[in-house]
Every structure is written in C-alpha cells, then in structure tokens.
C-alpha positions, -999 to +999 in steps of 0.1 A: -050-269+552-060-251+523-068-280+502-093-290+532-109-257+527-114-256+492-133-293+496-150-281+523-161-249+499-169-283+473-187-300+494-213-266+503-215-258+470-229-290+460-251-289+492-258-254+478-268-267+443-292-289+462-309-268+482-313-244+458-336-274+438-358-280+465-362-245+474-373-239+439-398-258+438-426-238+420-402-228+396-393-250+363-378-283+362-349-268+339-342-241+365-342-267+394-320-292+372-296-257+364-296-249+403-279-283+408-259-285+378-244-252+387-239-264+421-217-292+409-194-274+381-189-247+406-177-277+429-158-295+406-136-261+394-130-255+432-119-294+439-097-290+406-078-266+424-067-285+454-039-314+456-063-344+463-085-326+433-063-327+410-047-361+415-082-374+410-084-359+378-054-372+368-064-404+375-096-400+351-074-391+325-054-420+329-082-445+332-095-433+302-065-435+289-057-472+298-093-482+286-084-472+251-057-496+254-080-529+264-085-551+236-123-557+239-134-590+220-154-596+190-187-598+187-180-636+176-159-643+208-184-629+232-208-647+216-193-677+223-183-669+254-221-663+264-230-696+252-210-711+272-215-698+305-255-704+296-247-741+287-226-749+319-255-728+341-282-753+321-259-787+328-253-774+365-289-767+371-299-802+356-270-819+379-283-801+413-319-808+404-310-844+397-289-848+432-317-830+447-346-851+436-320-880+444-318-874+480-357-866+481-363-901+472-338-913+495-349-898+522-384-908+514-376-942+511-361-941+545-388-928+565-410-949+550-430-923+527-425-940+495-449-925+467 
C-alpha cells in the first residue's frame, strides 16, 4: 500500500510540475521549463523509493548494461546492408509495376479498349 502512495505522490508531482508551467505563464521560459523539470526529479526520487520504482531502475541499468554488450556493425557492413535492401526495394518495385501494367493491358484487351 505504501508503494501505491508514493506513485500516487509521483504522479501529482509531475501533474504539479505541470501546472505550475502553465500557471506561469507571464513569467520566463526558463522558470516554466524549471517548474516542470523540478516536478519530474521530485517524482522520480519519490518513485525510486517504492518497490515497482526501483525495479524499473534496475532494469535501466541493466539495459544499458546489455547494450554495451551488442556488437554493432561497421560502417562497411551497414553500408552494404543498405544497399541491399534499396536494390531488392528497386527490383520489387520494377516486378509489381511490370505485373501491374501486365494485367492493365490484359484487361484492356478483354473489354475491348485496346490503345
């Protein structure tokens, strides 16, 4: 029950950080833009404190983590890779346009429109 609270304190403090923007709205854009961003630190240090808060940071960590470990490909391979998925959509596009046009003339020469 507590950790529903402390999200529920969160979640106003976020709708908080918002309302304090638009009810600033005569003063400075970096006073509205602090408003929020207050709003949402204050809400992430109370989430941190609760179970489901804490498990969500957790999982950050260990997505970060685990993207550290991708091997990402080289400039050469990507490049390669590119071209070939722009060749096959080019060969594709031909064969569809060429079945297309294809059945146009069929159907052209069948109800008697020949051009």
């Amino acid at each position: 029950m507590a950790d529903k609270i402390k999200l529920l304190v969160a979640f106003l403090l976020v709708a908080a950080g918002i309302a304090g923007f638009y009810s600033l709205h005569d003063s400075a854009a970096v006073v509205k833009l602090a408003s929020v961003l207050v709003g949402l630190l204050l809400a992430a240090g109370v989430a941190w404190t609760s179970e489901p808060g804490k498990r969500f940071f957790a999982f950050g960590q260990e997505s970060v983590a685990e993207a550290k470990r991708v091997v990402w490909p080289t400039r050469k391979e990507t490049l390669q890779t590119t071209g070939v998925v722009l060749l096959f959509a080019v060969v594709m596009a031909s064969f569809l346009w060429a079945v297309d046009a294809g059945l146009m003339m069929v159907v052209n020469m069948l109800m008697g429109r020949s051009e």
